[in-house]
N, C-alpha and C positions, 0 to 999 in steps of 0.2 A: 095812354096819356102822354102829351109832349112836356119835356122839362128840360129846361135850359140853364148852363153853370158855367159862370165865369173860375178859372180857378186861377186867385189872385192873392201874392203874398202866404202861398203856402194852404191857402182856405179853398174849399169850395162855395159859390155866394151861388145863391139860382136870383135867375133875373128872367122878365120877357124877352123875347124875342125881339121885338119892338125897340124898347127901351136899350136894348144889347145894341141891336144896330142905328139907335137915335136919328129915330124915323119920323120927318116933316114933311110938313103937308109940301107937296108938289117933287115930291124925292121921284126918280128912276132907278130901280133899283134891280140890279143883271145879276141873273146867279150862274154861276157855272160850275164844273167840277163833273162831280159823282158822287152816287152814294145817297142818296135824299136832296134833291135839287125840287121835285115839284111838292113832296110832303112838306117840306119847308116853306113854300110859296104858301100852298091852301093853309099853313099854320100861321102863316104873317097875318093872311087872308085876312083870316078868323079875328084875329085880334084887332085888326085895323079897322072892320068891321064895326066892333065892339067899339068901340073910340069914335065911330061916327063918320069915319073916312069912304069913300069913294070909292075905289079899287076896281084897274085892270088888271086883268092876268092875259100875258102874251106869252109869244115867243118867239124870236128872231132865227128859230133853227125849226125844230118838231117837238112837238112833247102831246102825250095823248089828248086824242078829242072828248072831253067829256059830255056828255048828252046833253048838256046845258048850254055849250059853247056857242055862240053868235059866231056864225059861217060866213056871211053876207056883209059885203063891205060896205056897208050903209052907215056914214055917219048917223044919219039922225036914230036911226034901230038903236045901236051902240050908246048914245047920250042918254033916251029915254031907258034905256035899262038901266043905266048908272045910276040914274036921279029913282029908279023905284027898286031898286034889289038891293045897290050900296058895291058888291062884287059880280062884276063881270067877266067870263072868258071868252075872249073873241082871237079869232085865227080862220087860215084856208082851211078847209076840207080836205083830208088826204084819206076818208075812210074810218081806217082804227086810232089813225093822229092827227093832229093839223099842224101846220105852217107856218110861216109870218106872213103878213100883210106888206104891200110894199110899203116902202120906209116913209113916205107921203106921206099916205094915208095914216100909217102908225100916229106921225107926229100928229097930227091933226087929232086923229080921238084923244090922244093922251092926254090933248088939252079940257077933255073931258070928265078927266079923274083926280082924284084930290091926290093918289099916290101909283103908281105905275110897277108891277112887278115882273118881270119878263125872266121867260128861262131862254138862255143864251147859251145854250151847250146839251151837244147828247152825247150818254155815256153808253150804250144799247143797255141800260138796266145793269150796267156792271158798278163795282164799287170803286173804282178810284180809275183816275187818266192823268194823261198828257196831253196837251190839247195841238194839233195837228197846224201848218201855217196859217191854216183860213179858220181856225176856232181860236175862241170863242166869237161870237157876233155881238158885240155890242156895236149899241148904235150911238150915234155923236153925243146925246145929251145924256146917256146914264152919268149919274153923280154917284151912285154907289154902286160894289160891284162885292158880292156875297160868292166865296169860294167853297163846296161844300165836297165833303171829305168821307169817303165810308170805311169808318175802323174797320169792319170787318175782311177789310184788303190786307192788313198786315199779316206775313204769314203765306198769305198765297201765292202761289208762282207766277212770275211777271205775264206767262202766255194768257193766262185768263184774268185779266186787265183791258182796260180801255186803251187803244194805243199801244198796246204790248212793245209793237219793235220799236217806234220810241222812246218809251222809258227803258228799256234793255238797254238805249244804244247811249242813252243820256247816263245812265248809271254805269255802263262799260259792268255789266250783269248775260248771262246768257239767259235766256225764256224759262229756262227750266228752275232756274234758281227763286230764291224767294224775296216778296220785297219786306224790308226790315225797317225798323224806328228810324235808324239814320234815312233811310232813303228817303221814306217819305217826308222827312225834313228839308233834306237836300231840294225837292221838287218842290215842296212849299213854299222857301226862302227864292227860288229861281223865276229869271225871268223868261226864261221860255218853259216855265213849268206853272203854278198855279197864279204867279204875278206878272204872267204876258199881259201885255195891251192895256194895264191900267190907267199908267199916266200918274195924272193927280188926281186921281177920282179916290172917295172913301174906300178904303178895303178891306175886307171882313175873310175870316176864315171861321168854319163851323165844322166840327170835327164830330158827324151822327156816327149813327149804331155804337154807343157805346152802353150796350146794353150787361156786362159784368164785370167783376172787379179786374180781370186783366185789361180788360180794354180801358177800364178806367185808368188804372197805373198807368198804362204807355199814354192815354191823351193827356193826364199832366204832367207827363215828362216832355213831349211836343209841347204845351203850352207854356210851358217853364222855359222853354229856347226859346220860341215865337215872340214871349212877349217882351225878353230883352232885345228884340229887333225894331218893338215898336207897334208890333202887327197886334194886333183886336183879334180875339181869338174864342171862342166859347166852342162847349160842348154837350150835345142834346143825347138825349135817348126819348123811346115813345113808349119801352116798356114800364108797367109799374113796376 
């Protein structure tokens, strides 16, 4: 079961997912990070669904090909599915993942869908990064941009991370050591770390796996600094 909690003024509040990221019709919306980037998307999915929305699911990097996914860059294929299923995943073909679309054609269906969700970042299934000079991919028109976060990184040694000798070299940390509450702050708050290539676009952080009470303690202690910066900030778990 997914649940989502702002934790604000000392409380825990649960909210939608949706309503957390104040999601309108013709939003683009990039998620990047680690840690729950595409569980997160088919959960917006779901709800956006439920609301009566449109919904593409892309992605401007890789992210697996699910048996469902429209392969074929056929606008009109892609329109008719939107107007009879409500969610669609459309991407290249690469086998056990798919692709992006070139960026044309992306624009062009987008104009197809009441909301647009794109995953714009691979972590190879690990829990937390750094994103590398050429990540994340967003494209010119995302207006929001969801950074997702896996607790279960805290604690672990930098070598088994996303980007390992990046954040070693960004933290001045050797591989072997571990990454802590501060760092992960550190790389949260930075702009060559989770708030590259924003701009002025909406920015969101989502802090998953926080599936027990330590990981709870440290994500509202990250949330408690985060959000005297300003930054929008929640935290999920899937467990009951």
């Amino acid at each position: 079961m997914y649940k989502l909690y702002q934790y604000i003024d000392g409380e825990l509040k649960q909210n939608s997912l949706s309503d957390f990221l104040q999601v309108r019709k013709k939003d683009i919306i990039s998620f990047a990070g680690a840690g729950g980037k595409t569980s997160t998307i088919f959960a917006l999915a779901n709800e956006l669904k439920d609301m009566n929305y449109r919904v593409l699911i892309t992605t401007t990097t890789k992210m697996f090909l699910e048996k469902e996914a429209i392969t074929v860059q056929d606008e009109k294929i892609i329109e008719k599915a939107l107007q009879k299923n409500k969610s669609v995943i459309a991407g290249t073909d690469l086998g056990k993942k798919m692709s992006a679309f070139d960026e044309d054609f992306l624009k062009k269906i987008i104009n197809y869908s009441d909301i647009t969700l794109i995953e714009a970042d691979g972590a190879q299934r690990k829990p937390f990064k750094m994103p590398r000079d050429y990540e994340p991919v967003y494209i010119e028109n995302t207006n929001k941009i969801v950074y997702v976060v896996g607790m279960t990184s805290l604690g672990q040694e930098i070598k088994n991370l996303s980007r390992a000798d990046i954040i070693a070299d960004f933290l001045v940390k050797s591989l072997d050591e571990k990454l802590s509450v501060k760092d992960m702050i550190k790389i949260l708050l930075s702009e060559k770390g989770a708030k590259k290539d924003i701009g002025k676009r909406d920015f969101y952080i989502i802090l998953n796996q926080v599936d027990n009470e330590v990981l709870l303690q440290y994500a509202m202690e990250i949330s408690s600094v985060l959000n005297k910066y300003g930054i929008q900030i929640a935290l999920t778990k899937y467990k009951i």
